[in-house]
VOGU-3710 file (C-alpha; in Angstrom, 3 decimals, decimal comma):
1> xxxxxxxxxx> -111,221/119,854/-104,683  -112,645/122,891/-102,733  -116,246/123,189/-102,659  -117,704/125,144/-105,216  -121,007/127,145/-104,882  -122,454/129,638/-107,472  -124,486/133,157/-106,910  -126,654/133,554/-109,780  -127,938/137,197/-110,535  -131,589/137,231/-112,104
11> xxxxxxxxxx> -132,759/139,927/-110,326  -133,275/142,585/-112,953  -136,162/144,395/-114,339  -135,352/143,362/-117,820  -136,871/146,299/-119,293  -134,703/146,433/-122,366  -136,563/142,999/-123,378  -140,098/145,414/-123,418  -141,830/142,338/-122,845  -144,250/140,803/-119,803
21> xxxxxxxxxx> -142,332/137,642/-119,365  -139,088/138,438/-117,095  -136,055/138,556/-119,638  -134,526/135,011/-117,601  -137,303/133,325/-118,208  -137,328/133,782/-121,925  -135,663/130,629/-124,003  -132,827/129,628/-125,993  -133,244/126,402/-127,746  -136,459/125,909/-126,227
31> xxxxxxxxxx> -134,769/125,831/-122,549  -135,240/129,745/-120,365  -131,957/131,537/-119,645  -131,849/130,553/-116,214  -132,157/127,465/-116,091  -129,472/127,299/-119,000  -127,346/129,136/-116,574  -128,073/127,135/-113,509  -127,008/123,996/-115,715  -123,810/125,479/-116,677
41> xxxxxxxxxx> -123,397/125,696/-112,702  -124,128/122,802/-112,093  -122,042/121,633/-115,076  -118,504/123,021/-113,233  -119,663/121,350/-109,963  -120,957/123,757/-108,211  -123,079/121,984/-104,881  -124,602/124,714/-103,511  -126,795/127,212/-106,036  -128,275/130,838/-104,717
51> xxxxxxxxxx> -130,433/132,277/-107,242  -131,070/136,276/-106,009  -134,456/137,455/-107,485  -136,629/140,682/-107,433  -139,499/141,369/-105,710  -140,998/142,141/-109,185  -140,455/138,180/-110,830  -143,041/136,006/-108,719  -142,495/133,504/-111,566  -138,889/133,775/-111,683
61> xxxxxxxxxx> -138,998/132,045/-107,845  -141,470/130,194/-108,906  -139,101/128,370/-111,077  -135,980/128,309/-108,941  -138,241/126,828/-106,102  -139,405/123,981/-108,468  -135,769/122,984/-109,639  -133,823/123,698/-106,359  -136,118/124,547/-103,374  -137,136/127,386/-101,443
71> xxxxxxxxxx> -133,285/127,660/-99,745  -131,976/128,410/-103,381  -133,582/131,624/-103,282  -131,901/135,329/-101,964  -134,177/138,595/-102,319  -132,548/141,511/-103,209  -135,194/144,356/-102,320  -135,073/147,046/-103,077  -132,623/147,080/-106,099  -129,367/149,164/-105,245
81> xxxxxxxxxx> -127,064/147,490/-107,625  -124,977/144,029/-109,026  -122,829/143,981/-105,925  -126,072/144,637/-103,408  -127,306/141,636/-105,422  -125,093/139,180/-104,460  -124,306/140,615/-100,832  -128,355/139,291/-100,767  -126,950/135,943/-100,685  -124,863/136,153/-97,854
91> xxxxxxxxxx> -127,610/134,146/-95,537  -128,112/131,638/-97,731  -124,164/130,773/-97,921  -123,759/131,344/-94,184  -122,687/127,777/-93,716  -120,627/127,208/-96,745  -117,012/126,975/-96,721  -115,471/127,555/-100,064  -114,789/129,277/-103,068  -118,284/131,266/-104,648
101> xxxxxxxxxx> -118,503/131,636/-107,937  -120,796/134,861/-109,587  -122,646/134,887/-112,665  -125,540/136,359/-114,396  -129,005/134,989/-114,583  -129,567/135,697/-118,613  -125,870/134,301/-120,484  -127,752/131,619/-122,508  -124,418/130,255/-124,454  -122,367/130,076/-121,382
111> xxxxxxxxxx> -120,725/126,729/-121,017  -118,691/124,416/-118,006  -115,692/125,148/-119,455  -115,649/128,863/-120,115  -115,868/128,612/-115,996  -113,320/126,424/-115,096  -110,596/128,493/-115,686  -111,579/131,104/-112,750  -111,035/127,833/-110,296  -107,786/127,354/-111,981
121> xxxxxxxxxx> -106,578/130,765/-111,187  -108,285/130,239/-107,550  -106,780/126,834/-107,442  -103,183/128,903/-108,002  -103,651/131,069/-105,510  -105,393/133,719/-106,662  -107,640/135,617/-104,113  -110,252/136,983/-106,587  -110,679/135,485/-109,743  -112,562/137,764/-112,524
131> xxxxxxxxxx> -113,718/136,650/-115,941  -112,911/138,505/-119,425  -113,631/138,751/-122,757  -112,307/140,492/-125,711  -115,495/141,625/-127,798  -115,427/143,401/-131,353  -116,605/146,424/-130,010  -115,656/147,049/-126,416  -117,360/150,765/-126,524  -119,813/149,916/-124,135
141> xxxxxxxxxx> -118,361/147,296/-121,995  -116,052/148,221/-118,712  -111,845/147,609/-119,153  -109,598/145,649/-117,346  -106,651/147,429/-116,638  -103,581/145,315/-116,027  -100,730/145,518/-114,504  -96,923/144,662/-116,169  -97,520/141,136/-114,742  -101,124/140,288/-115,877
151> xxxxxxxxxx> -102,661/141,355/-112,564  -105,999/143,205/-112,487  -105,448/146,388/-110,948  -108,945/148,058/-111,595  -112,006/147,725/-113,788  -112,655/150,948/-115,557  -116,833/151,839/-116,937  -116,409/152,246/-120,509  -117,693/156,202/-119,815  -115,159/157,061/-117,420
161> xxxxxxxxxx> -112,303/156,016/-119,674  -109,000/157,907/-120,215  -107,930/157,932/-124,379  -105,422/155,105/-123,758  -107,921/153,473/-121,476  -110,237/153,663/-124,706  -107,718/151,607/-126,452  -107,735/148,098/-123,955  -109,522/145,664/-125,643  -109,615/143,141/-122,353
171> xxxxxxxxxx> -112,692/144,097/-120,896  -114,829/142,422/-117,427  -117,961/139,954/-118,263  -119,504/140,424/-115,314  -118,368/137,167/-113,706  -116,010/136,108/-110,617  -115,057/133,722/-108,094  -113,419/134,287/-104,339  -113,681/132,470/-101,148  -116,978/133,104/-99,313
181> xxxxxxxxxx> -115,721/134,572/-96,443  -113,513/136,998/-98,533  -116,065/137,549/-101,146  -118,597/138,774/-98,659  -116,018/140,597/-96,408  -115,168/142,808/-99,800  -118,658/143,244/-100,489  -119,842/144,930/-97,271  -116,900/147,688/-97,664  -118,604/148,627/-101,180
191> xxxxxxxxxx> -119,822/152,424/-100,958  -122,916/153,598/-103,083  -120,734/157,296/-103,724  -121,530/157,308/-107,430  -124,436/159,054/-109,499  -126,520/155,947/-109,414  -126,165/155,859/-105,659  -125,909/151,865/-106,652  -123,422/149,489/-104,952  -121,319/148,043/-107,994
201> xxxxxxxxxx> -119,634/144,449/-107,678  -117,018/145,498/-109,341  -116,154/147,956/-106,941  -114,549/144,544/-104,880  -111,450/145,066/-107,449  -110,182/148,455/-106,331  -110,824/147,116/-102,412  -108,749/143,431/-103,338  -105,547/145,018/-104,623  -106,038/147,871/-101,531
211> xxxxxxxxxx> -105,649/144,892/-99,677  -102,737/143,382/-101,517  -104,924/140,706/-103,100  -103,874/139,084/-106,497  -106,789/139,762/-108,951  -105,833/137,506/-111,835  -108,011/136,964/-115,173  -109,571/134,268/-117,664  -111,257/134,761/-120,744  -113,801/133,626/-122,378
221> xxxxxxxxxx> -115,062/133,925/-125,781  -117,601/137,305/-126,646  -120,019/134,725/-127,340  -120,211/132,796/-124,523  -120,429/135,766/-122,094  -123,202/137,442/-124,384  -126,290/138,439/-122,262  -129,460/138,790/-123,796  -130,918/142,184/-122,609  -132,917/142,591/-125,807
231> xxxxxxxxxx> -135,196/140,557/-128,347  -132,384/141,357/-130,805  -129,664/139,805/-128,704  -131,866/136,943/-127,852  -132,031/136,156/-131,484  -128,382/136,420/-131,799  -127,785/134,031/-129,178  -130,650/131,765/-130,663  -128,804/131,775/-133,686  -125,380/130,956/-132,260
241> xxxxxxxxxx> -126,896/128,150/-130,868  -128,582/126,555/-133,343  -125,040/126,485/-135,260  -123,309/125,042/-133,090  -126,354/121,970/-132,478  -125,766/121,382/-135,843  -122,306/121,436/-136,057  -122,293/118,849/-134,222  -125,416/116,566/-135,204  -123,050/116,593/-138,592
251> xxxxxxxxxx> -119,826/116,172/-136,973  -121,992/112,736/-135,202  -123,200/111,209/-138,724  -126,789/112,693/-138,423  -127,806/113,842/-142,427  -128,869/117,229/-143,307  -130,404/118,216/-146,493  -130,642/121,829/-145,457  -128,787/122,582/-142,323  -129,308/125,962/-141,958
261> xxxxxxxxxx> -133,537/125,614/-142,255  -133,249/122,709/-139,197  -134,396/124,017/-135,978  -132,971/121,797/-132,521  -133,927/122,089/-128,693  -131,851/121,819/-125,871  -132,165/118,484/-125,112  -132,605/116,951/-128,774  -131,131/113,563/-129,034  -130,919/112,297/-133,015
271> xxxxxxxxxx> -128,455/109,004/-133,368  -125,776/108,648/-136,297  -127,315/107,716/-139,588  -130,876/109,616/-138,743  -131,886/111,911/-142,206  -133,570/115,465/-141,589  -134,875/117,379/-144,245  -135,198/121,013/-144,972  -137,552/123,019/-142,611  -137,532/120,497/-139,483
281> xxxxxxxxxx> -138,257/121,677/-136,165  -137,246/119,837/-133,172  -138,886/121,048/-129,788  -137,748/119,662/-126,992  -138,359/116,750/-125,446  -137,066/114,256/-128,595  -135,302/112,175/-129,522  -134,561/110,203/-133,303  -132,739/106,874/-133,305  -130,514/106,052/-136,281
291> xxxxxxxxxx> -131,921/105,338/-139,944  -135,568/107,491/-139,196  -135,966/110,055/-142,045  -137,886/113,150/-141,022  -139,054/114,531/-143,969  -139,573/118,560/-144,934  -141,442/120,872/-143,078  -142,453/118,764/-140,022  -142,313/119,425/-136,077  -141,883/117,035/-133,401
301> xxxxxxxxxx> -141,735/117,864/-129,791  -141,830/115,503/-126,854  -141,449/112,313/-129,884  -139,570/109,559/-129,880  -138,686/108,035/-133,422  -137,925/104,382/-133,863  -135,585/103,225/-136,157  -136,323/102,848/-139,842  -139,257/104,968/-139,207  -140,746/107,582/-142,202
311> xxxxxxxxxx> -142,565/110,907/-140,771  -143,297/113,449/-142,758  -143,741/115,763/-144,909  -145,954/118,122/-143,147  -146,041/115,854/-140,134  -146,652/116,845/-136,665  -145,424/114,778/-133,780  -146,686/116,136/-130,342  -145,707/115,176/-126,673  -146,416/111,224/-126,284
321> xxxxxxxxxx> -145,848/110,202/-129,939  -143,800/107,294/-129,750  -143,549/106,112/-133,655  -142,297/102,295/-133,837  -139,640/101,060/-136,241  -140,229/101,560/-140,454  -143,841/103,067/-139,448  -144,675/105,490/-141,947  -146,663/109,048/-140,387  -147,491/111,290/-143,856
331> xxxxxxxxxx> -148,204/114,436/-144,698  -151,083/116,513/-142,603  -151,088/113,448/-140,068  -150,810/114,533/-136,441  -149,871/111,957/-133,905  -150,552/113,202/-129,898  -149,833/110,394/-126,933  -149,727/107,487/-129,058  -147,575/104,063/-129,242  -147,511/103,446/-133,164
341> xxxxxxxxxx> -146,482/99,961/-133,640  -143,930/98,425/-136,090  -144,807/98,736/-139,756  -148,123/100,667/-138,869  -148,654/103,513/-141,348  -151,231/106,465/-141,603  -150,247/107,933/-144,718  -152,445/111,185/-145,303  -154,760/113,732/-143,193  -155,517/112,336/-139,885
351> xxxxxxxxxx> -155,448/112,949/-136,015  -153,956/110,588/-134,180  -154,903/111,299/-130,393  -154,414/109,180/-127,324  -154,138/105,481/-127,491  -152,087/102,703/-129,515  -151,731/101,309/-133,093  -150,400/98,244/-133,562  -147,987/96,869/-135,358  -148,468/96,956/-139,540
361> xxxxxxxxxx> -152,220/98,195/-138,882  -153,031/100,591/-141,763  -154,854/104,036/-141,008  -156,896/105,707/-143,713  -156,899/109,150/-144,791  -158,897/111,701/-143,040  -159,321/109,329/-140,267  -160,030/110,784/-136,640  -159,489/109,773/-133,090  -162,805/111,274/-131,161
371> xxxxxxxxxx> -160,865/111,884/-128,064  -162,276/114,361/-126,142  -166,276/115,132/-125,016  -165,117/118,398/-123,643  -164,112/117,525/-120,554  -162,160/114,000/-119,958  -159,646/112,396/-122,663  -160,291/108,836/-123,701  -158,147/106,421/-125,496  -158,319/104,839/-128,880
381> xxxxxxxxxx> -156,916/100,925/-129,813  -156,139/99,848/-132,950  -155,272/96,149/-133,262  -152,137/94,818/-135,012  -152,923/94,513/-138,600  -155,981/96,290/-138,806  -157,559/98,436/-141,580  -159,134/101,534/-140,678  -161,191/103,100/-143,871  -160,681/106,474/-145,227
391> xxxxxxxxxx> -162,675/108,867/-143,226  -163,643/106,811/-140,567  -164,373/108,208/-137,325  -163,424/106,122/-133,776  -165,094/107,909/-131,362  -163,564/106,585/-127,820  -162,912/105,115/-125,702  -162,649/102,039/-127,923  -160,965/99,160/-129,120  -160,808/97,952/-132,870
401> xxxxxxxxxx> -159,984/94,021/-133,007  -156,749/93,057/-134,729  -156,757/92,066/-138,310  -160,530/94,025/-138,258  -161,741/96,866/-140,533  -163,897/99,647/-140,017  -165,376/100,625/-143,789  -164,728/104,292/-145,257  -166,812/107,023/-144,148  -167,959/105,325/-140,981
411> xxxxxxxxxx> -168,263/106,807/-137,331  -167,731/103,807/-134,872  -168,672/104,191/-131,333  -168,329/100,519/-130,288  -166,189/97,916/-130,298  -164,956/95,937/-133,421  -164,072/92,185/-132,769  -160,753/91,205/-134,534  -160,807/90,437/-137,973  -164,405/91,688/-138,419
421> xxxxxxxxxx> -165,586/94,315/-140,614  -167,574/97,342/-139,057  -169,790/99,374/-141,528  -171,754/102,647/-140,055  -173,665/104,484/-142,863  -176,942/105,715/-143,865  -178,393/103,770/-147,106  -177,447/106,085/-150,289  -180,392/107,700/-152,012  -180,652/108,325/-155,354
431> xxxxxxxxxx> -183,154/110,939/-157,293  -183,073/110,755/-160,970  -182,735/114,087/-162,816  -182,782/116,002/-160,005  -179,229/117,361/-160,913  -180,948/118,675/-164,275  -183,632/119,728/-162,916  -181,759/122,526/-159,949  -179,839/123,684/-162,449  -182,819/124,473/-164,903
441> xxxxxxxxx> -184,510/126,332/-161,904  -181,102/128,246/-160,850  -180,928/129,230/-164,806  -184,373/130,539/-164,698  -184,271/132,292/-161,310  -181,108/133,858/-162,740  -182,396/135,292/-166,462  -185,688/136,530/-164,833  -183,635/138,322/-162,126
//
């Protein structure tokens, strides 16, 4: 197979999103656009990735220096257009020998195989291979016009269409692939002669078939090509996602009481036979293994449920929770870095922060895991088959003995042997009629006032 490398456009201002965080950086599914993008890459086999940035988005390298190094990276300062853009890149594919394939930084829904079809074409022969899509509305998107055969023979901006021009509903997605050398030899004949005084990529087109190169097309569904320039688009393409995670979390035996209220990420992993109830939310980072329930209106992110396990309602599962098989984690119970053990259960109202519980220990309502003095994080151990008391306090670090049990209301700060009982409470005083006697004076206070 000829090598494949990619050119990946996330260079633009973004000002249509009208927000601070660069518009590739915002997420879909809990992942950001480009890296959803540089997956899809990835996905079609590309080995070499160029990611062309602005000047403006220090956090935008930032990112595509943490997932593929500081060579990944092309500049394009100042801004003078799409096909100035990837011309950027030129250095950084000096020593590559093979096809290139173009696409934009912020297509979210973009998948392997809506690319693979512009390697068939190049594959065939094709010199310049451009991707297309035929959208609902094509008033604002550039045409292809084709040729008897099926060639491209120009891309035409939707405002400087003729009437019958107005009536091709083929129109260009802003994606290609060409041989490096050729690619780059096109792009350094582009001219900036338009009112922009920009240097379009499409502009390679007109200088291909000038040259007698075949410019052949694949399409792609609207969807999959759909950028997300605004916060309304990004919702659109939020929402097109989340139907098609559950499309096929169904289609894999995974129960939905409510699909259309259940939220996924990216990288959610839920086996056949796992139950999810209405108003779930999965962030990402977890994964469900087959007979859990997840009950209604509880979020998880970075959890892993065991089998048999019960969470929920109102449950919330953050990073580190790692619930063991048929434990039960109830309503208003928050679980953060802990190993819950087999059959362990903490039913109602607690925090649940750094540290174990073992297997079939029981955890009381309203109990608390004291694990932080403000500065340093300390862990909490709860023995297999312990009892914690309702409203207890364990202020760590410390241990609680297997089989032991800490008595309601108590704060312990030290260590509990196993199967010994811990009690930490000031002896209950009692005044008679002292009840009677407040109110009386409230009463008083109240008719002389």
């Amino acid at each position: 197979m000829t090598p494949r490398a990619a050119v990946i456009m996330a260079a633009g201002q973004g000002t249509r999103m009208k927000s601070p965080l660069p518009k590739v950086l915002h997420k879909v599914g809990g992942r950001t656009l480009l890296d959803r993008v540089i997956d899809t890459v990835e996905g079609v086999g590309c080995e070499r990735i160029v990611v062309v940035v602005g000047t403006h988005s220090p956090a935008v390298r930032e990112l595509v220096v943490s997932r593929l190094g500081e060579d990944a990276v092309a500049v394009q300062d100042p801004p003078l257009g799409t096909g100035h853009a990837v011309l950027a890149a030129k250095s950084a594919l000096a020593d590559f020998d093979g096809d290139v394939l173009v696409v934009n930084g912020d297509c979210p829904l973009l998948e392997p195989q809506d690319l693979d079809p512009l390697f068939v074409l190049r594959a065939e022969g094709a010199p310049l291979a451009i991707l297309g899509f035929e959208p609902a509305d094509p008033l604002l998107y550039g045409r292809l016009i084709r040729g008897a055969d099926g060639h491209v023979l120009r891309i035409v901006e939707a405002k400087d269409c003729k009437p019958e021009e107005q009536m091709v509903k083929a129109c260009y997605a802003g994606m290609l692939c060409a041989d490096r050398a050729q690619l780059f030899s096109w792009l350094e004949r582009l001219t900036n002669d338009n009112a922009k005084g920009e240097y379009y990529l499409t502009g390679i087109v007109a200088l291909a078939t000038a040259d007698e190169a075949v410019v052949r097309a694949a399409f792609a569904p609207e969807s999959a090509v759909m950028g997300a320039d605004t916060a309304m688009q990004l919702s659109q393409a939020e929402a097109i996602f989340q139907q098609r995670r559950r499309a096929h979390f169904l289609a894999e035996g995974v129960q939905m009481l409510g699909p259309e209220t259940v939220f996924f990420s990216w990288d959610t992993e839920i086996a056949a036979g796992a139950v999810l109830e209405q108003f779930v939310v999965l962030a990402p980072g977890v994964k469900i293994e087959s007979g859990a329930v997840i009950r209604a209106f509880s979020h998880l992110e970075g959890a892993h449920v065991a089998s048999g396990a019960l969470i929920g309602p109102y449950a919330r599962l953050r990073p580190g929770a790692d619930i063991g098989p048929e434990a039960h984690i109830g309503n208003f119970v928050e679980v953060k870095k802990v190993k819950v053990g087999a059959g362990a259960k903490a039913n109602h109202l607690s925090y649940l922060g750094d540290g174990t519980v073992g297997a079939k220990a029981n955890i009381g309502a309203g109990t608390i895991f004291c694990n932080y003095d403000g500065f340093d994080k300390y862990d909490t151990h709860v023995g297999e088959g312990a009892f914690v008391g309702s409203n207890s306090a364990l202020v760590a670090p410390i241990t609680i003995g297997a089989g032991a049990y800490t008595g309601s209301g108590s704060v312990i700060t030290k260590d509990v042997a196993p199967d010994a009982l811990a009690l930490e409470r000031n002896v209950q005083v009692e005044k008679e009629g002292w009840a009677a006697r407040f109110r009386a004076m409230k009463l008083a206070k109240r008719v002389k006032k």
